[in-house]
MIVEXZA-506488 format. One record per residue (C-alpha): residue number from 1; y, z, x; residue in one letter. Coordinates in Angstrom, 1 decimal, m for minus. Example, Ala and Ser with C-alpha at 12.3 -4.5 7.8 and 13.67 -1.06 7.14 Angstrom:
REM residues 2
+-----+--------+--------+--------+-----+
|   n |  north |     up |   east | res |
+-----+--------+--------+--------+-----+
|   1 |   m4.5 |    7.8 |   12.3 |   A |
|   2 |   m1.1 |    7.1 |   13.7 |   S |
+-----+--------+--------+--------+-----+
This chain:
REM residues 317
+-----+--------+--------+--------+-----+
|   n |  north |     up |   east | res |
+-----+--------+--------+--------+-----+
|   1 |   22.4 |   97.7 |   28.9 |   X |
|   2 |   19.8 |   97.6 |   26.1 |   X |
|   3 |   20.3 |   93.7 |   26.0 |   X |
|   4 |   19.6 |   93.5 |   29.9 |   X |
|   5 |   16.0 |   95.8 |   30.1 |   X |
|   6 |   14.6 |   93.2 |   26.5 |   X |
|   7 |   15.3 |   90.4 |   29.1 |   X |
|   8 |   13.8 |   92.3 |   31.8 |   X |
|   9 |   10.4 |   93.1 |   29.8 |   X |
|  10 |   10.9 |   89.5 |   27.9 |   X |
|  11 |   10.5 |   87.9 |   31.5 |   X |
|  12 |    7.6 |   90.4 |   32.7 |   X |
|  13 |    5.6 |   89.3 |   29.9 |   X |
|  14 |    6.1 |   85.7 |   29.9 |   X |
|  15 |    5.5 |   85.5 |   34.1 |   X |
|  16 |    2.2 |   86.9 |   32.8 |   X |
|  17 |    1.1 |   83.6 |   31.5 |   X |
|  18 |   m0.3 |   80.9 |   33.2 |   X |
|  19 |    1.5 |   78.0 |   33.2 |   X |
|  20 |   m1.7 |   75.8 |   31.2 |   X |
|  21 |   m1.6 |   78.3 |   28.7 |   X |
|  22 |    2.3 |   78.0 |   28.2 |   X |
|  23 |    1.8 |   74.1 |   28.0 |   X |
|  24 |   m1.0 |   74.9 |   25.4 |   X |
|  25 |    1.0 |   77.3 |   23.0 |   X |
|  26 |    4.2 |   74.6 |   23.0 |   X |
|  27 |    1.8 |   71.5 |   22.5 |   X |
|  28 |    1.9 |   71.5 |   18.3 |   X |
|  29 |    5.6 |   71.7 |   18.6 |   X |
|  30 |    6.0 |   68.8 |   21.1 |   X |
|  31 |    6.9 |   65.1 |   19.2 |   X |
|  32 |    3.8 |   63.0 |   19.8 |   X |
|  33 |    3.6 |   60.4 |   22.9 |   X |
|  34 |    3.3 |   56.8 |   22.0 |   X |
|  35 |    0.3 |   54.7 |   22.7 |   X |
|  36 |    1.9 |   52.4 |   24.9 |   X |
|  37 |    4.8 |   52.1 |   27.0 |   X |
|  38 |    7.4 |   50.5 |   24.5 |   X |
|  39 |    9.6 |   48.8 |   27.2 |   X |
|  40 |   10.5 |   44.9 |   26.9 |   X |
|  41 |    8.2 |   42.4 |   29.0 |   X |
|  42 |    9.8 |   41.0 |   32.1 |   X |
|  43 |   11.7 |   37.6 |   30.7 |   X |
|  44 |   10.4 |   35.0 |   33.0 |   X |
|  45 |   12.9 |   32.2 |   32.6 |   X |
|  46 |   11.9 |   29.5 |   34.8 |   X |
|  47 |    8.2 |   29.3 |   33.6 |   X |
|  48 |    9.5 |   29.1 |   29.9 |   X |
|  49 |   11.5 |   26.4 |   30.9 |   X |
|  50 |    8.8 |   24.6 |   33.1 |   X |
|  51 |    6.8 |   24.5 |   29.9 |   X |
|  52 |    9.3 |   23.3 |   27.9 |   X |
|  53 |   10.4 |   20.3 |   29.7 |   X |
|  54 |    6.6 |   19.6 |   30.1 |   X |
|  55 |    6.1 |   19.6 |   26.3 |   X |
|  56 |    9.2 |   16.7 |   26.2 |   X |
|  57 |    7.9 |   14.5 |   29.2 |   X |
|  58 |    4.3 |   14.6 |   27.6 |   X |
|  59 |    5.8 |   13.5 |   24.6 |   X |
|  60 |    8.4 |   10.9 |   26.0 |   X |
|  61 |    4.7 |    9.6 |   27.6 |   X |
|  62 |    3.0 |    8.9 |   24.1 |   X |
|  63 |    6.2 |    7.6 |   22.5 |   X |
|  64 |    6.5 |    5.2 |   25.3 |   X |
|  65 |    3.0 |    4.0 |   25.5 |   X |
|  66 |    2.6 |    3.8 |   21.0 |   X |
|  67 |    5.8 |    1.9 |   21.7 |   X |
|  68 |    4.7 |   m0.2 |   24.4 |   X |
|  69 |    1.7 |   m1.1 |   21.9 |   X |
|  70 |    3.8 |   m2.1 |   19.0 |   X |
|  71 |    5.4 |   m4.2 |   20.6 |   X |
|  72 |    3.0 |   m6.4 |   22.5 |   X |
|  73 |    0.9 |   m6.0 |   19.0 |   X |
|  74 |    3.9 |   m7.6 |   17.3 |   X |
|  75 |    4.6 |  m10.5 |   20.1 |   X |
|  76 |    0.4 |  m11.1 |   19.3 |   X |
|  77 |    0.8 |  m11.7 |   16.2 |   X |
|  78 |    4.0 |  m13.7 |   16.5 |   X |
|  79 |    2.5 |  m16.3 |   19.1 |   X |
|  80 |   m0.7 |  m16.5 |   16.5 |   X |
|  81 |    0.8 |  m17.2 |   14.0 |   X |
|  82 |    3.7 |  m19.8 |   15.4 |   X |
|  83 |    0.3 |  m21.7 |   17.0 |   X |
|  84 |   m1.3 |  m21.8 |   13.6 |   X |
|  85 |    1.7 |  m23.0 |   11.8 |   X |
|  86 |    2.2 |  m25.8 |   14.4 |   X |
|  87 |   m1.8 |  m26.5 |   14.3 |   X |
|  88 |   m2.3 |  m26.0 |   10.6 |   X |
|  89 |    0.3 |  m27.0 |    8.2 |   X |
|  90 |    0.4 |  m29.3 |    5.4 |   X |
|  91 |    3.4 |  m31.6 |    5.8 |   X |
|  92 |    3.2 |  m31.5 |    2.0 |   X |
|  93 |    0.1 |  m33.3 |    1.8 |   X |
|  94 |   m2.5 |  m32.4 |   m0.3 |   X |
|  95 |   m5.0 |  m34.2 |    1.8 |   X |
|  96 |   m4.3 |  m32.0 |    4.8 |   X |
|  97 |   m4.9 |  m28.9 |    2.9 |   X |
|  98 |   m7.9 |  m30.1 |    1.4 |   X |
|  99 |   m8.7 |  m31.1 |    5.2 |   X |
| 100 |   m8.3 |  m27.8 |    6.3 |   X |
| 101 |  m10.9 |  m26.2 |    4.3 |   X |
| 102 |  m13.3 |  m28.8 |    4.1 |   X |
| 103 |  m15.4 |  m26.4 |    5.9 |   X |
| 104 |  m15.4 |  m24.1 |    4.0 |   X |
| 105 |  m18.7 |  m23.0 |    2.1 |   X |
| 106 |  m17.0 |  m21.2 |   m0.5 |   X |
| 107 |  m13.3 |  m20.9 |   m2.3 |   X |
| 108 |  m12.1 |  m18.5 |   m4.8 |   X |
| 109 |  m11.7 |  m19.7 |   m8.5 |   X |
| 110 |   m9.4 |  m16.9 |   m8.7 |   X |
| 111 |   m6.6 |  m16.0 |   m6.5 |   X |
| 112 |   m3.9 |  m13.4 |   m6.7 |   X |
| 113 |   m1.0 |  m12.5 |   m4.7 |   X |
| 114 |    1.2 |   m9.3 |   m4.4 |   X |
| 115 |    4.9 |  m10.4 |   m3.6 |   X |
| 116 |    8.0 |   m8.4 |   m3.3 |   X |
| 117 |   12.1 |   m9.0 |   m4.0 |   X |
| 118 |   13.3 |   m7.0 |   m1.1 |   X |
| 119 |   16.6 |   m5.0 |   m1.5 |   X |
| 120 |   18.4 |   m7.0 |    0.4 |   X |
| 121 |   17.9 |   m9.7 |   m1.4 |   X |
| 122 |   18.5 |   m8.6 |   m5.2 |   X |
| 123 |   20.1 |  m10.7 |   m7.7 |   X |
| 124 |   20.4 |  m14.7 |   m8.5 |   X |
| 125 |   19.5 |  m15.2 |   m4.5 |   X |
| 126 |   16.4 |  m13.5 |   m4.4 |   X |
| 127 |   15.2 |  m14.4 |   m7.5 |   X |
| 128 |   15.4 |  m18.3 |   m6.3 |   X |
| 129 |   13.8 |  m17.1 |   m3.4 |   X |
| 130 |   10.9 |  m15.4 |   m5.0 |   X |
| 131 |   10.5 |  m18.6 |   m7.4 |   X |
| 132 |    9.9 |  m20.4 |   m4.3 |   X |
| 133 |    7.8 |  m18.8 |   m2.9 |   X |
| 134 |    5.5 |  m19.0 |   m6.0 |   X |
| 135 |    6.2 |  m22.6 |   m6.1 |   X |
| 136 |    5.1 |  m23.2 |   m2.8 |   X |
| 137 |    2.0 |  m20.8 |   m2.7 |   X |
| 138 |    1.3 |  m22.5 |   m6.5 |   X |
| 139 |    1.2 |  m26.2 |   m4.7 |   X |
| 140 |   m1.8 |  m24.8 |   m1.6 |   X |
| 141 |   m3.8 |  m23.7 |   m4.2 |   X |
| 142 |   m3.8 |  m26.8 |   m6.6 |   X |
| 143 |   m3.9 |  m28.9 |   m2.9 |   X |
| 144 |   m7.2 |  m26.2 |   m2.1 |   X |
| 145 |   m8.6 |  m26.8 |   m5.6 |   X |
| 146 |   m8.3 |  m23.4 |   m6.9 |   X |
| 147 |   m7.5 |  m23.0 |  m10.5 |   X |
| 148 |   m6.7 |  m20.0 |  m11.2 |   X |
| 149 |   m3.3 |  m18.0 |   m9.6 |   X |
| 150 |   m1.9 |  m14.5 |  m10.7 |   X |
| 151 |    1.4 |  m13.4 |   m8.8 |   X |
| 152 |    1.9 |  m10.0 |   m9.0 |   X |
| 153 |    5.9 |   m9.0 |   m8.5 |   X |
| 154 |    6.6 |   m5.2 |   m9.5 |   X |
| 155 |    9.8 |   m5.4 |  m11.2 |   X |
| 156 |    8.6 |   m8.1 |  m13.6 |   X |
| 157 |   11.7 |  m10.2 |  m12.8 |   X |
| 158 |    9.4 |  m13.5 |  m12.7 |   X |
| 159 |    8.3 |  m13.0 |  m16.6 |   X |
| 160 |   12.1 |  m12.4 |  m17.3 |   X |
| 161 |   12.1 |  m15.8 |  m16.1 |   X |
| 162 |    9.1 |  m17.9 |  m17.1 |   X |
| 163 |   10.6 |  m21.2 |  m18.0 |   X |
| 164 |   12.9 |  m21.6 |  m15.2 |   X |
| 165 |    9.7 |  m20.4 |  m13.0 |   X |
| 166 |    7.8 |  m23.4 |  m14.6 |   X |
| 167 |   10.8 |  m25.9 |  m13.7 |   X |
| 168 |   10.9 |  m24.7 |  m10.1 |   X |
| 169 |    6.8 |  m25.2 |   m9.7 |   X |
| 170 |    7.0 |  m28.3 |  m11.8 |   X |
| 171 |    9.2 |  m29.8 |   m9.0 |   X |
| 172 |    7.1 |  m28.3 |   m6.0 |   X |
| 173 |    4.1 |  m29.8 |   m7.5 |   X |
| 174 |    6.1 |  m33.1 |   m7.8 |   X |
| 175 |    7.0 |  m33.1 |   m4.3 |   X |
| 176 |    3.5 |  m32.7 |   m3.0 |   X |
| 177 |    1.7 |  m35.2 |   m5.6 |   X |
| 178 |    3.7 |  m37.4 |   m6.7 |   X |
| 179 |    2.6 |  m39.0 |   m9.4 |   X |
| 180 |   m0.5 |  m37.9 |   m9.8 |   X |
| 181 |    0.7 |  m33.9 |  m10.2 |   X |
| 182 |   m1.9 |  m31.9 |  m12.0 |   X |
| 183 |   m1.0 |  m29.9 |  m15.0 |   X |
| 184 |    0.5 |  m26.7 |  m15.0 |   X |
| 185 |    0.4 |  m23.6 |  m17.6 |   X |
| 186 |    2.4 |  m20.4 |  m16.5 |   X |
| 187 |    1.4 |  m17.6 |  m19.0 |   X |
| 188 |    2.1 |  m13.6 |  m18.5 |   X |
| 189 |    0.7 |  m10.7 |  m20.3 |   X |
| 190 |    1.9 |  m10.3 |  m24.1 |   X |
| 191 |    3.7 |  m13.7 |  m23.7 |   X |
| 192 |    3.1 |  m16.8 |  m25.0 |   X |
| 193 |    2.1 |  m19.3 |  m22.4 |   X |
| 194 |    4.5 |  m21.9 |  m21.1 |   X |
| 195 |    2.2 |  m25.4 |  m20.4 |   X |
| 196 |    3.7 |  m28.6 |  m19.3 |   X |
| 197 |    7.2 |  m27.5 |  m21.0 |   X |
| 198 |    6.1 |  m26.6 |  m24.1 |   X |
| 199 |    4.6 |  m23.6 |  m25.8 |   X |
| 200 |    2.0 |  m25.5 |  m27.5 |   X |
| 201 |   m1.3 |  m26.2 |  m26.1 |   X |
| 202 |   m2.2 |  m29.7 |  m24.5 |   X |
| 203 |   m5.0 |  m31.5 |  m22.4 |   X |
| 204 |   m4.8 |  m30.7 |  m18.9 |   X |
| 205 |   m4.9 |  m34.2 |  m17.1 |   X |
| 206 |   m7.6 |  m35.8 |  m14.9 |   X |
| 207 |   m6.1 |  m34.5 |  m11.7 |   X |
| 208 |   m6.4 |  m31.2 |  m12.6 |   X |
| 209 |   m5.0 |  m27.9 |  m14.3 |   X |
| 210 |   m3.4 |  m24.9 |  m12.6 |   X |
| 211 |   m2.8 |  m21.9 |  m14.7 |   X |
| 212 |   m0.4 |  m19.2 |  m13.3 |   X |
| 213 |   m0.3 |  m15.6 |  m14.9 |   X |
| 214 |    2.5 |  m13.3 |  m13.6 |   X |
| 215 |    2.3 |   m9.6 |  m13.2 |   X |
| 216 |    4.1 |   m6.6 |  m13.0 |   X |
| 217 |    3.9 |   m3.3 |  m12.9 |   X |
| 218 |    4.0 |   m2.2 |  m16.5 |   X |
| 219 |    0.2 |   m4.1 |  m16.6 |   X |
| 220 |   m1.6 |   m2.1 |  m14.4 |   X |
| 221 |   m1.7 |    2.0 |  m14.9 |   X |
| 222 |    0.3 |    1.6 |  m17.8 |   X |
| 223 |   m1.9 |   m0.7 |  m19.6 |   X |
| 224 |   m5.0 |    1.8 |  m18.8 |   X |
| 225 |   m3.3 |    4.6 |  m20.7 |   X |
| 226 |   m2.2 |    2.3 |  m23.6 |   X |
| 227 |   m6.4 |    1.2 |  m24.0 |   X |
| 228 |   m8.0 |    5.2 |  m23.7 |   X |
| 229 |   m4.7 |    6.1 |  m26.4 |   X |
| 230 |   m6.4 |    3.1 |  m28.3 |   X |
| 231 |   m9.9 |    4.2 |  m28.2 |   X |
| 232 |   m9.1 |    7.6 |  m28.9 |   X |
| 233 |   m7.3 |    7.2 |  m31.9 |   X |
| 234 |  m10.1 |    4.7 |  m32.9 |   X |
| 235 |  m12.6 |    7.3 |  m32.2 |   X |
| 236 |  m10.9 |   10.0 |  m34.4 |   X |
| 237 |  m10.6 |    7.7 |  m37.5 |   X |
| 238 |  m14.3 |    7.2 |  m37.3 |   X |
| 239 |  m13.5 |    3.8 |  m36.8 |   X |
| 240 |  m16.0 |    3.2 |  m33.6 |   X |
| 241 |  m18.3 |    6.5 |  m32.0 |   X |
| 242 |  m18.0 |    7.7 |  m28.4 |   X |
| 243 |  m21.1 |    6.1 |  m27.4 |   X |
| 244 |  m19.9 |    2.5 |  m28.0 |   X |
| 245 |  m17.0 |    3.1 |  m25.6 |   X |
| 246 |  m18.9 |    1.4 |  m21.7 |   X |
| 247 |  m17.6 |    0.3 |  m18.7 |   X |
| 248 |  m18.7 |   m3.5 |  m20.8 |   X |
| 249 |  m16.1 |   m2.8 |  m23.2 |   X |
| 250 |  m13.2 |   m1.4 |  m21.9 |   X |
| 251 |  m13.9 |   m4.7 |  m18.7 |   X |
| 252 |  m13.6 |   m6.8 |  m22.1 |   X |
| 253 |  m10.4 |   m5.4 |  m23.5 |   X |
| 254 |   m8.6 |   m5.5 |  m19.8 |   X |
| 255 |   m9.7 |   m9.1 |  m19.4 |   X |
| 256 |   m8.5 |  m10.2 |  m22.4 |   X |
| 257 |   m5.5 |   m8.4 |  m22.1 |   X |
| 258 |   m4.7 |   m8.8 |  m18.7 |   X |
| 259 |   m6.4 |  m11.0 |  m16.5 |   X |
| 260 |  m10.0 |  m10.7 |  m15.3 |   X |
| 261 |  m11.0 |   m9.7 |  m11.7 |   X |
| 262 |   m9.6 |  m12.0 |   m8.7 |   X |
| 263 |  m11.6 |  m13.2 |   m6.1 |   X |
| 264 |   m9.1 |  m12.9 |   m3.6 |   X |
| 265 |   m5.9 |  m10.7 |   m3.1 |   X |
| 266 |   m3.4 |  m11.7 |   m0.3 |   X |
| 267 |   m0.7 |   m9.3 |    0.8 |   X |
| 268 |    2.0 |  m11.3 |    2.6 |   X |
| 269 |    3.7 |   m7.5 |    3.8 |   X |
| 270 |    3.8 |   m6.2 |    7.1 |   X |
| 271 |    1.8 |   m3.3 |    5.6 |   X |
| 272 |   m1.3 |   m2.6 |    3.1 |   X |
| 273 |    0.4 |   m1.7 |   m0.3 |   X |
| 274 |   m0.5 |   m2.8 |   m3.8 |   X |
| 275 |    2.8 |   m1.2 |   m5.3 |   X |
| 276 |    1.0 |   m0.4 |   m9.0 |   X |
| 277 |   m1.4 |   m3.8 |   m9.3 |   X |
| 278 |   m3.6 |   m3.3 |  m11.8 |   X |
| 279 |   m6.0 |   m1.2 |  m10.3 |   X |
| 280 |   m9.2 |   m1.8 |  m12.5 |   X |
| 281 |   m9.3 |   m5.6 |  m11.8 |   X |
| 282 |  m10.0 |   m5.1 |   m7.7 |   X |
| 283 |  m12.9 |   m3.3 |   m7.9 |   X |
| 284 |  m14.7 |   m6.1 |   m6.4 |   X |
| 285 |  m11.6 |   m7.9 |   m5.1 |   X |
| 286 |  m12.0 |   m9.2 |   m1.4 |   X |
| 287 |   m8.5 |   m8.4 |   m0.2 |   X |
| 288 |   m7.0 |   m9.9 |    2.8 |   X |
| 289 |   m4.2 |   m8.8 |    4.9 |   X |
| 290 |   m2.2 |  m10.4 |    7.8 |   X |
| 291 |   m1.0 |   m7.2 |    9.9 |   X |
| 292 |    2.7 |   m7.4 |   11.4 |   X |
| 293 |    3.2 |  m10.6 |    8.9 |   X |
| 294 |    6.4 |  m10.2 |    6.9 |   X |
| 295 |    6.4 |  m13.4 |    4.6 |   X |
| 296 |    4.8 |  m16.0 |    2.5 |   X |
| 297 |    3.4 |  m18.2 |    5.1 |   X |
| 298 |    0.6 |  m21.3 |    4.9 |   X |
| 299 |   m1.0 |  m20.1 |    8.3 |   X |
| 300 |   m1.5 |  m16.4 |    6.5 |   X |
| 301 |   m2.9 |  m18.5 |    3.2 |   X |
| 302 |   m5.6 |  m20.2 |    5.0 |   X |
| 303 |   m6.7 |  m17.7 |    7.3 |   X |
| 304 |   m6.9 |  m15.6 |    3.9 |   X |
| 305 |   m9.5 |  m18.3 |    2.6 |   X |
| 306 |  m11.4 |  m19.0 |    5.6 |   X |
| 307 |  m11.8 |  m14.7 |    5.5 |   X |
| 308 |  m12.9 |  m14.9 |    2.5 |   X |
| 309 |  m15.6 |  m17.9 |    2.7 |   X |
| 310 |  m17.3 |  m15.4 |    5.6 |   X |
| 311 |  m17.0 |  m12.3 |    3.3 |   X |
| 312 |  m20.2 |  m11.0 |    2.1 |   X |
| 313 |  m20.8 |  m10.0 |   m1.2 |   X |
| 314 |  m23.0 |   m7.1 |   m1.8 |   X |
| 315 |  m22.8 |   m5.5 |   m5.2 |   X |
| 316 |  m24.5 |   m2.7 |   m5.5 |   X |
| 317 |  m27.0 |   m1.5 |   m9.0 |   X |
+-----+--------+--------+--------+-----+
């Protein structure tokens, strides 16, 4: 009975208050709403899916089309040079190569070559046929009257080999002279020189000289480091000052060393990579490069010279 008339007055009271000022009193002990409706977006499948497959035609588009471009950029080249090697080539005649650049207002007294022994061709094979190639590109430039060629090969597998290298240019030369073959001297850094089949030194003969200096990549970087170790330790024995060390000097050391700048650097790859030459010797180096070419070719040699005779030369103070 008691428990009935407390609910009886407990419900008088509370029909006393408004409704607003009921919401009001239970307000601080509500949990707060959150700022935004926290139900997932509507998937929409198809457009995802629309946009997808556009991303992979627009893509199957380019690939086409940069494919499309190698291609007819490659057959280019391959026509160019086939009619340049049936227009232009030497039939081992020195008189046709001299022909060829006769032309010319200017040669380089100093050519150099980067070639590679690809993978495929490691061992006794490729060895014979990177000597050949040397032979042959040895035989244009004593046909062009150039004097001076350095062949730069990475591993150093032609100064492994500098005798048998002489016998296979020695019998190039012989094959495009004759007789009258000029003299040959085949020298690499740090190793005595190799002229005419003997170490000693002899008088080039009256149809001329060709030296050879092979490369490799233990000459370039490498021999950088070894000269500032030099002049360092030089420097801390008192031996010579900081200010005596120029750009004169360490030119000097590298060219006697080494070699001293080229005029010309080929690249007979299909792309531009000097794979380590020695990189302070081509500051001024006009290099040329045949693009989609992928070996040692006379067509690639002369257009390399007649580029070079229309190069101009503008050294800067």
């Amino acid at each position: 009975m008691v428990a009935s008339k407390e609910t009886q007055i407990y419900r008088r009271d509370v029909d006393k208050i408004s409704v607003p000022e009921r919401e009001r009193m239970l307000k601080p002990y509500l949990p707060a709403q959150p700022a935004t409706s926290t139900r997932p977006p509507k998937s929409q499948p198809i457009r995802q899916f629309l946009r997808i497959q556009l991303y992979i035609l627009v893509f199957a588009v380019m690939h086409a089309v940069f494919s499309l471009y190698i291609r007819f950029r490659q057959a280019y080249h391959t026509v160019l040079n086939r009619v340049f090697a049936v227009l232009y080539y030497h039939h081992r005649a020195p008189e046709l190569i001299r022909q060829d650049i006769r032309g010319l207002n200017k040669t380089p007294q100093h050519l150099s070559v980067i070639l590679e022994m690809k993978e495929d061709e490691q061992g006794f094979a490729g060895l014979e046929k990177l000597m050949d190639d040397v032979a042959e590109i040895s035989a244009w430039c004593a046909g062009a009257g150039i004097p001076m060629l350095s062949v730069y090969e990475k591993t150093g597998a032609l100064k492994d080999h500098i005798q048998r290298t002489h016998r296979t240019v020695s019998k190039k030369l012989h094959s495009y002279f004759g007789r009258h073959v000029p003299s040959l001297q085949i020298q690499a850094p740090h190793v005595p020189s190799f002229l005419d089949g003997d170490d000693s030194g002899q008088t080039p003969s009256s149809t001329g000289h060709l030296s050879i200096l092979l490369l490799s990549a233990e000459d370039g970087r490498s021999t950088l480091v070894d000269l500032t170790k030099t002049l360092t330790e030089m420097c801390q024995r008192n031996k010579i000052s900081a200010n005596d060390i120029s750009l004169d000097l360490i030119d000097a050391e590298l060219s006697e060393s080494v070699m001293t700048e080229p005029d010309l650097l080929i690249l007979f790859g299909p792309h531009i990579q000097l794979q380590g030459y020695p990189p302070w010797q081509i500051r001024l180096t006009e290099i040329y490069h045949s693009q989609d070419n992928s070996g040692v070719g006379y067509q690639v040699f002369l257009r390399a010279l007649h580029s070079f005779a229309k190069a101009q030369m503008k050294l800067g103070r």
